[in-house]
Structures are given as structure tokens and as C-alpha cells.
C-alpha positions as CSV (number, residue, x, y, z in Angstrom):
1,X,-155.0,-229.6,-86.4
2,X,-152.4,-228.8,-83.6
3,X,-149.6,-228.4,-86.0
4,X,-148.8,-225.2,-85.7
5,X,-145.2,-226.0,-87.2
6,X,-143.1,-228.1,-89.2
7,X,-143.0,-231.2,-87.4
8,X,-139.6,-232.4,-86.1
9,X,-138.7,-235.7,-88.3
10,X,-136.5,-238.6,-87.1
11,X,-134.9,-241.2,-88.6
12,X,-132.6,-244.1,-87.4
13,X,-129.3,-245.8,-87.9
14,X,-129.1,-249.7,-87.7
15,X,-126.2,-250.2,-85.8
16,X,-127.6,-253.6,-84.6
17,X,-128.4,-254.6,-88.7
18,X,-130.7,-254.1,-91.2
19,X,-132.8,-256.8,-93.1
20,X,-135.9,-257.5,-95.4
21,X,-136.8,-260.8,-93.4
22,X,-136.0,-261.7,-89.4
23,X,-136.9,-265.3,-91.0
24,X,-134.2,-265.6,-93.9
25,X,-130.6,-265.0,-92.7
26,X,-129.7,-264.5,-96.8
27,X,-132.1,-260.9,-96.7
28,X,-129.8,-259.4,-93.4
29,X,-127.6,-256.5,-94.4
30,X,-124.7,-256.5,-91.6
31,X,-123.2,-253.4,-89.6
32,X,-120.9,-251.5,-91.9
33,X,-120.3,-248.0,-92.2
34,X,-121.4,-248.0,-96.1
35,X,-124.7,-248.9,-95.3
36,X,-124.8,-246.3,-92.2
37,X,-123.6,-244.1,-94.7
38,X,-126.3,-245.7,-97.4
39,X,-128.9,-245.2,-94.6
40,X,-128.4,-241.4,-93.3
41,X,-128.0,-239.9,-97.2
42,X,-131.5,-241.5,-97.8
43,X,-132.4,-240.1,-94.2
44,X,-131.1,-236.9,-95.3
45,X,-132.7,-236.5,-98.6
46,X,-135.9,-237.7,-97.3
47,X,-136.1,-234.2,-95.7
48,X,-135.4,-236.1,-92.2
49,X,-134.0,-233.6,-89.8
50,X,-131.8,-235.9,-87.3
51,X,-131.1,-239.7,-86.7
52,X,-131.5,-241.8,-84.2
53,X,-128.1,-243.7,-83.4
54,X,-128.9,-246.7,-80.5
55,X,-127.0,-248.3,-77.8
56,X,-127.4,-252.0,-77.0
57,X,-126.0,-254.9,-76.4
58,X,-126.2,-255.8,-80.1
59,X,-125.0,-252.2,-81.4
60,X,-122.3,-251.0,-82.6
61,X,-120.8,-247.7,-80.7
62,X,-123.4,-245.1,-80.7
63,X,-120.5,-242.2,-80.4
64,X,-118.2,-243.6,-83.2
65,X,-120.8,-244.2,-85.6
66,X,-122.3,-240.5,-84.7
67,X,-119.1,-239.0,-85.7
68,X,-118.8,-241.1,-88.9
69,X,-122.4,-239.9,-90.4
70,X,-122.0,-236.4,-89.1
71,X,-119.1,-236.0,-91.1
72,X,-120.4,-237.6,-94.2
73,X,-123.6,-235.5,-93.9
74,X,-124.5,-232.1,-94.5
75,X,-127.4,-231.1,-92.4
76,X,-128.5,-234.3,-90.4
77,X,-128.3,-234.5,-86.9
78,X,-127.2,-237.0,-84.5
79,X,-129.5,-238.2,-81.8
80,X,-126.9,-240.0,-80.0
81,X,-127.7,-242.8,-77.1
82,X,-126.2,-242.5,-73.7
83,X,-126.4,-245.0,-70.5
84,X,-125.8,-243.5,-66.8
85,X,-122.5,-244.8,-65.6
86,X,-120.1,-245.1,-68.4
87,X,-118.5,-241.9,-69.4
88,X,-117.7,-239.3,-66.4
89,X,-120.3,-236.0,-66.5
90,X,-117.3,-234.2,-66.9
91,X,-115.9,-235.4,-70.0
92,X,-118.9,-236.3,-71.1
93,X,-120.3,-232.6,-71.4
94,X,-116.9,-232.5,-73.3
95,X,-117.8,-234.4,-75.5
96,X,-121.2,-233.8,-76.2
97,X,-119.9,-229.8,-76.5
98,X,-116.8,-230.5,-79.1
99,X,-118.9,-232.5,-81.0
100,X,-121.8,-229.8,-80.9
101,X,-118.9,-227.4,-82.0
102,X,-117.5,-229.2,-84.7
103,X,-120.7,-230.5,-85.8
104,X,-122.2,-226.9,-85.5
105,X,-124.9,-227.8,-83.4
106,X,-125.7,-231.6,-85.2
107,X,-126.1,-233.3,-82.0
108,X,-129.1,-233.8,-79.6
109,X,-128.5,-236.6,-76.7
110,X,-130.8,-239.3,-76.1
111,X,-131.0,-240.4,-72.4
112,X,-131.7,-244.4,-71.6
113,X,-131.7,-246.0,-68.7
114,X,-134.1,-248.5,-68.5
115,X,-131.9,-251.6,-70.1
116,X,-132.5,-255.0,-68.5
117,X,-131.3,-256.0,-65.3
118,X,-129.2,-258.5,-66.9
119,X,-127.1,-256.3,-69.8
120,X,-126.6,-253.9,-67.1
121,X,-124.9,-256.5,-64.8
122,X,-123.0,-257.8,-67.5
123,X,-121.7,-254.4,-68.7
124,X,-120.6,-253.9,-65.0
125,X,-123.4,-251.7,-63.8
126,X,-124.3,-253.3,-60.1
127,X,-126.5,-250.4,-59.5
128,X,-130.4,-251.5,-59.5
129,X,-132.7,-250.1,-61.8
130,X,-133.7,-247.2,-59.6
131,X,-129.8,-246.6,-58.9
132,X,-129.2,-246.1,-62.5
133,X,-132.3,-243.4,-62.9
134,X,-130.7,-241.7,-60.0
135,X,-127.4,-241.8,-61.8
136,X,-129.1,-240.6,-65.1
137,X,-130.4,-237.6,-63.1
138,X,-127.2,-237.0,-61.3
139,X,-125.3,-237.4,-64.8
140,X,-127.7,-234.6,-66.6
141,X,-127.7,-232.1,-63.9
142,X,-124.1,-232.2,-63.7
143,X,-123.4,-231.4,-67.5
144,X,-126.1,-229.0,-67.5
145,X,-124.2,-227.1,-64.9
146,X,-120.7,-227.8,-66.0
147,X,-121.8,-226.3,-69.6
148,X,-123.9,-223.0,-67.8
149,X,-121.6,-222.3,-64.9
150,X,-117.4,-221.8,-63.8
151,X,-116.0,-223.4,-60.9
152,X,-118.4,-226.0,-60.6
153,X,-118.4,-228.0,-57.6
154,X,-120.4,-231.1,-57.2
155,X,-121.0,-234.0,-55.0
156,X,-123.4,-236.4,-55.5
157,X,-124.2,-239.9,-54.8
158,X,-122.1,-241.5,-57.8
159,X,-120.4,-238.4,-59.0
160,X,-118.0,-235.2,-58.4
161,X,-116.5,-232.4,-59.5
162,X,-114.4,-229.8,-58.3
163,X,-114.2,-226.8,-60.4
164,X,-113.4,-228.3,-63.8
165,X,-112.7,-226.5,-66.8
166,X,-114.8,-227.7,-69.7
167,X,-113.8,-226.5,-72.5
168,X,-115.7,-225.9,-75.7
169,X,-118.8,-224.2,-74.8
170,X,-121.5,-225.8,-76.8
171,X,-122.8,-224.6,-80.1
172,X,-126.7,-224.7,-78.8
173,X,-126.9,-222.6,-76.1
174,X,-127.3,-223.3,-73.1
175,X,-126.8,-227.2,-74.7
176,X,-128.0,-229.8,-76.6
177,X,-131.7,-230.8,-76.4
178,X,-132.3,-233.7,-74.0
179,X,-134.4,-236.6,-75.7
180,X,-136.0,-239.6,-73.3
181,X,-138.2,-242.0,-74.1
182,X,-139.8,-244.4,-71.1
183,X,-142.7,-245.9,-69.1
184,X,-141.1,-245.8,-66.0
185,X,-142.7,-243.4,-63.4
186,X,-138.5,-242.4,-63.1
187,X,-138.2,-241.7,-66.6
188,X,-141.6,-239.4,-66.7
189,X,-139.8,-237.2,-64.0
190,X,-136.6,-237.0,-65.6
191,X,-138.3,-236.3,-69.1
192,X,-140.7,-233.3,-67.3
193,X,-137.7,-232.0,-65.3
194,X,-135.0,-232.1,-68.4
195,X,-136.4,-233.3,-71.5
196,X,-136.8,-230.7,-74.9
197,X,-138.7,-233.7,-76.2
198,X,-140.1,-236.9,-74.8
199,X,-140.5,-239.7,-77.1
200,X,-143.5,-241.9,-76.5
201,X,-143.9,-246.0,-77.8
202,X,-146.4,-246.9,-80.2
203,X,-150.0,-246.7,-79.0
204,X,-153.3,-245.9,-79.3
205,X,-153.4,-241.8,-80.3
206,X,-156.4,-241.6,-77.4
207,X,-153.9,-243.1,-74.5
208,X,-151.3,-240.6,-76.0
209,X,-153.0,-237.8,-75.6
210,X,-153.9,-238.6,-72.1
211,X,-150.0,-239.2,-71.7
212,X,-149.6,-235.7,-72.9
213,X,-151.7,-233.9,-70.8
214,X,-150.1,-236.0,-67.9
215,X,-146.7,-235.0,-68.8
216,X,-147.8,-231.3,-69.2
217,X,-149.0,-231.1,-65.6
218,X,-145.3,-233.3,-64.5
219,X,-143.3,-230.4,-66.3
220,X,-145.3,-227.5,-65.1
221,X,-143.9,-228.1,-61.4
222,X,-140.4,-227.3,-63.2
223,X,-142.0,-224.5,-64.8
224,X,-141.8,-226.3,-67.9
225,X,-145.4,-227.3,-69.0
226,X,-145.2,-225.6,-72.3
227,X,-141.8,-226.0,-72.8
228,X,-141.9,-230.0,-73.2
229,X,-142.9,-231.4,-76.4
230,X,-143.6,-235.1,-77.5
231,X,-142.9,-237.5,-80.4
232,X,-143.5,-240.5,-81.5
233,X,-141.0,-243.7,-82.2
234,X,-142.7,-245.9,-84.9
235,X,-141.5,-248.2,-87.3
236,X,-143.1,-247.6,-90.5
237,X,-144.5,-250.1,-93.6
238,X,-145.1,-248.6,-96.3
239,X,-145.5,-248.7,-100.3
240,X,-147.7,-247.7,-103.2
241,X,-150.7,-250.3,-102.5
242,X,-152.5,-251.2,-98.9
243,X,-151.6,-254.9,-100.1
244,X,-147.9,-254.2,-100.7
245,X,-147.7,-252.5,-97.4
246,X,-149.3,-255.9,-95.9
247,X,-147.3,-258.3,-97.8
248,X,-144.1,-256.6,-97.0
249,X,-144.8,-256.6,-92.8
250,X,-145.9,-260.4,-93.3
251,X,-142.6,-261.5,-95.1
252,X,-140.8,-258.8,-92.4
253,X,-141.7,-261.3,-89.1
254,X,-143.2,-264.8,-90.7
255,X,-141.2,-267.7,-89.9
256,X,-139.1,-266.1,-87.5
257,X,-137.1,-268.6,-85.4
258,X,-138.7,-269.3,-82.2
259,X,-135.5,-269.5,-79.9
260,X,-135.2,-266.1,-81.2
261,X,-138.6,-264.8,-80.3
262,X,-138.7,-265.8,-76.8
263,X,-135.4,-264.0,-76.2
264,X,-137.3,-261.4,-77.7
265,X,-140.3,-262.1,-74.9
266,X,-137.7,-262.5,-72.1
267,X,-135.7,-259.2,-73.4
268,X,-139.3,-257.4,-73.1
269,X,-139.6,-258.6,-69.5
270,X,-138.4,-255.5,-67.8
271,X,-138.9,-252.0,-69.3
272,X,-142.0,-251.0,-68.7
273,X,-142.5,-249.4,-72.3
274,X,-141.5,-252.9,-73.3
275,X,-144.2,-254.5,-71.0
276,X,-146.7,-252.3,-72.9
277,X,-145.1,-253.4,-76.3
278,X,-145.8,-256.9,-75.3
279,X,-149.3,-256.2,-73.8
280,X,-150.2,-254.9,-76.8
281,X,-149.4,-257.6,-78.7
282,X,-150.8,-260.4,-76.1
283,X,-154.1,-258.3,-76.2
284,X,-154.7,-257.1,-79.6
285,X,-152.8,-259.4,-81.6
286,X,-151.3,-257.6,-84.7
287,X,-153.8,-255.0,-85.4
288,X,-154.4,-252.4,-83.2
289,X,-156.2,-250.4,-85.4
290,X,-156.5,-250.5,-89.0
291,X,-152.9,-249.4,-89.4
292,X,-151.2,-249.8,-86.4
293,X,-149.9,-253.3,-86.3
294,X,-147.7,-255.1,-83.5
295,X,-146.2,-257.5,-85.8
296,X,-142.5,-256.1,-85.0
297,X,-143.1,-256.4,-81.3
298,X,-142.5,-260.5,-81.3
299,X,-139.2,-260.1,-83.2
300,X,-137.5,-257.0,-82.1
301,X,-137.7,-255.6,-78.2
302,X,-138.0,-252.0,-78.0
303,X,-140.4,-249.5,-79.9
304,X,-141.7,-252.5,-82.0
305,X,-145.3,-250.5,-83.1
306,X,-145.9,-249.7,-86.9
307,X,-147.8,-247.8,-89.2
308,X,-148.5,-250.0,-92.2
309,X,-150.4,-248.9,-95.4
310,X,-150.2,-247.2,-98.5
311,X,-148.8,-243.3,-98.2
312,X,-152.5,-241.7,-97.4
313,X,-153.3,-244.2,-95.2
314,X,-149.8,-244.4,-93.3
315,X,-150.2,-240.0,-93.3
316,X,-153.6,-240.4,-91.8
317,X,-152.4,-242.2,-89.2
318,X,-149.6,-240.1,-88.1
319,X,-151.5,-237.1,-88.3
320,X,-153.8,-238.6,-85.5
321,X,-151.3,-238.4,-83.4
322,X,-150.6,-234.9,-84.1
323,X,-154.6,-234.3,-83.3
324,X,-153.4,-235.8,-80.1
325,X,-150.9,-233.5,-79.5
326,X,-147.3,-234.6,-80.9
327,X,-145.0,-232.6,-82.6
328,X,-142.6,-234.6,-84.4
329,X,-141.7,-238.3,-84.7
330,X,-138.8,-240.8,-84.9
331,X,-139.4,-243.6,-87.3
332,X,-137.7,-246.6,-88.5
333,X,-138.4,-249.1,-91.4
334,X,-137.1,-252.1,-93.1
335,X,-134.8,-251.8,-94.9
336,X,-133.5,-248.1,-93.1
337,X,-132.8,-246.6,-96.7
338,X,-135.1,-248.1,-98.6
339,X,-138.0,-247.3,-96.6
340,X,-136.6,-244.0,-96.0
341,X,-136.3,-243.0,-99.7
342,X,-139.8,-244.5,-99.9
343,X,-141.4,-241.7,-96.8
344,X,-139.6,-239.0,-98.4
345,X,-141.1,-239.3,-101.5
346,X,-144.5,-241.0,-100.3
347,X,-145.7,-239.6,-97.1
348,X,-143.3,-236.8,-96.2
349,X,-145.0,-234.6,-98.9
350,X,-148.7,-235.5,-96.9
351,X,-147.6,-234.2,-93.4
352,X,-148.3,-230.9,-94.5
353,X,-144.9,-229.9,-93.2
């Protein structure tokens, strides 16, 4: 088995809302820094080493939140969101390095880019798609320069800098880990070029491993083939019985409403990781295999894929994709602390960590 190491465990905070039920607006838990709170102690207990904090449309602020479960936690990190074309490269790496400081090193930095056409216009990006992955790019190796290097100047396409002084250094030296996660042929460069760890969409362990070794021979023309490493993002069902686990993802999408699903379908139109979400889906229906299921896919966009069984079963399947060559996952579950509580005491003990 190619885990040579404890695997790197991810959880995730529900700023967009938590629930039992997309059907049943009485089972929704709303935004709310107790039940942030609620979610990253569970995360934390678990044995989870860092949470996933979003940014959407629907989400509450990735950087607020961040600092309010850092400073509520004890050794959790923050996997915090960021879009290209928000927050100036310069006070960006300033924030990213305080927060590293004060944090002592609890922060890793997610990279997106790939958010539909028509959030992006509405949240006054005009650049196209392939504008903004420019600006990602542009946006990274700017920090990473600002945070190695004094005197710093920089001109770019969409950015400059002219010698600033950025003050802290970061904790992690030479900075935060990069995470991306993407389809896109864009986002596969960006990940080989910059990325500590790329995070892959549910799929079939075979295609993953192919991904792997693709991204291996990306990152080696950056001298970085062995340096990248991979994870997962998964939703997981799980509980004590196969039949619990089943019951549970059934009552999860049933009934959902349908003017909500086809958003769904038209917010999937874009990415291409959510194409492949939605391909899935259209192809196999909900069962990939017998514990990867799709359900998720027609009532959430995003990284919709889960693991559903009992904890063996659910542990088998994760370790597959360790066979295939990942090193770590970032998971999410219904409710966040419940099923949380529920992996640290089920499955987390089965990864042979």
C-alpha cells in the first residue's frame, strides 16, 4: 500500500449551511458561528488536521470565518479559499503571513478560479475565464516573491509592485502550502507549477491514478514531480450498518425541489470538474461503484461524489484511492459535526494512519 505516511486529513466548514434533508427546509442548520464552532471541535477531535473554509456566492466570508475557528481551536488548520482579483498580491501575502504568524503556521491557501461565468460578472470580475487563471498565476507568483525576496518589483498584466515592504515573514517557510483543485487544462498547470497538494473530484480510483501519473510528468518540467502530492475531496455517508448508510443518503437528496436542482444543473454548466460531476451522474446514475454514489451531485454543484457504507466498507474505499496513489483527503458529510464525530470514531481508526 502506498502509504508510506500518515495521510493528510481534511475536513470542512459549512459556511453556505448545513442540513439532514435538501428536501425539508425544518432539518437546515443556518450559518452561525456556534455551529462553525460546533463543526471544527468535532473536526478537531476527530483527529482531522485542517478545514476546508469555501468561497461562493452562497458563503459566508471565507477570511472572517477562518479567523474565528482558528482562534477557537487548538491545532486545526485553516484551508482558506481565495479568488484572483479581489485582494491586492501585496496585502494579500500580508495577510496570509500575519495570520500564519499568529496562527503559528494554521493556514494553508486554497486557490479557485474556475467559478461560473456569471458569479464572476456579478462580483465585478469582467475578465474571461482564461483572464482570471492568468490572474491566479500572476496573484501566486507575486506573493511567493513578495514573501522570499526585498525590493520586489513587479509588472504584470493585472498587477504591480514596486519594492514593497511586507511585513511579517511567514511562519512556514518559504510560505503557506498552495492547495488547487480543478479540471481545467489551466488549473493542471497552475497546480504542477505551484501546488504542495492538488485536490482531485470524486472518481473512479483507476481514472485517478492515471490523473496522477499525468500530473507527475506536468510537475516534473518545474522540477517538481515528486514534490506534488494529491487528495481527494469526497463527501462521506456513513454509520454503523450498510443500510443506515443507505437510508441516510436517500433521505439526504429525495424530494428535493426541482427549481432547485436545475439551478444546480445550470450551476454545473461551466467548470469542467463540475461537467465531470454531472457526467457522472447522467452516465452512471447514483452508483458508481458499490460505494461511490452521485446522489449529492443533483443537489449541490461542486465536489458532489461520496463514499457511503458502513465504516469498513467506507475505509475500503478510501484506501483504493490510496492504492492509486493519494496521500490525504478532504471530506465533508451531513450534518459537518455529526458525521465528523461519526469518521473519527468509525473510520479514522481503519486508515491505518
Amino acid at each position: 500500500m502506498n502509504n508510506k505516511k500518515p495521510l493528510q486529513m481534511g475536513w470542512f466548514i459549512p459556511t453556505i449551511g448545513d442540513t439532514t434533508a435538501f428536501s425539508d427546509p425544518s432539518k437546515s442548520i443556518p450559518q452561525s458561528l456556534e455551529h462553525f464552532e460546533r463543526v471544527a471541535f468535532a473536526a478537531e477531535q476527530a483527529g482531522f488536521d485542517y478545514v476546508l473554509v469555501p468561497v461562493t456566492p452562497f458563503c459566508w466570508d471565507a477570511w472572517v470565518t477562518a479567523s474565528f475557528v482558528i482562534a477557537r481551536t487548538q491545532k486545526l488548520k485553516a484551508l482558506v479559499a481565495v479568488k484572483p482579483g479581489f485582494i491586492h498580491p501585496v496585502a494579500q501575502a500580508k495577510m496570509f503571513a500575519t495570520f500564519d504568524q499568529l496562527s503559528k503556521g494554521r493556514i494553508y491557501i486554497n486557490l479557485i478560479a474556475g467559478l461560473s461565468e456569471k458569479d464572476a460578472y456579478a462580483e465585478g470580475q469582467i475578465a474571461s475565464k482564461e483572464g482570471r487563471y492568468e490572474q491566479l498565476e500572476e496573484e501566486v507568483e507575486l506573493m511567493k516573491r513578495l514573501w522570499t525576496e526585498e525590493g520586489v518589483e513587479y509588472e504584470g498584466k493585472y498587477h504591480q509592485a514596486h519594492g514593497p515592504k511586507v511585513i511579517p515573514a511567514p511562519f512556514q517557510q518559504p510560505h503557506p502550502p498552495f492547495f488547487l483543485g480543478g479540471g481545467s487544462e489551466h488549473a493542471a498547470e497552475i497546480s504542477a507549477k505551484h501546488s504542495a497538494v492538488h485536490l482531485f473530484w470524486g472518481d473512479y480510483p483507476e481514472r485517478i491514478a492515471e490523473q496522477i501519473k499525468e500530473m507527475r510528468e506536468r510537475a516534473a518540467k518545474y522540477g517538481r514531480g515528486e514534490d506534488i502530492e494529491f487528495a481527494m475531496r469526497l463527501q462521506i455517508i456513513c454509520r454503523e450498518t450498510e443500510e443506515e448508510a443507505w437510508a441516510a443518503a436517500d433521505t439526504l437528496v429525495n424530494g428535493a425541489d426541482p427549481t432547485w436542482t436545475e439551478q444546480v444543473k445550470t450551476m454545473m454548466a461551466e467548470s469542467v470538474a463540475n461537467q465531470r460531476m454531472k457526467e457522472l451522474s447522467k452516465t452512471v446514475g447514483r452508483k458508481m461503484t458499490p460505494h461511490l454514489w452521485t446522489g449529492i451531485t443533483e443537489v449541490r454543484p461542486g465536489a458532489g461524489i461520496a463514499v457511503v457504507g458502513n465504516p469498513q466498507q467506507v475505509a475500503d474505499q478510501l484506501l483504493a484511492f490510496v492504492d492509486a496513489g493519494c496521500s490525504g483527503f478532504c471530506l465533508s458529510g451531513y450534518p459537518h459535526h455529526e458525521e465528523a464525530e461519526r469518521f473519527g470514531r468509525l473510520v479514522m481508526p481503519l486508515l491505518n494512519r
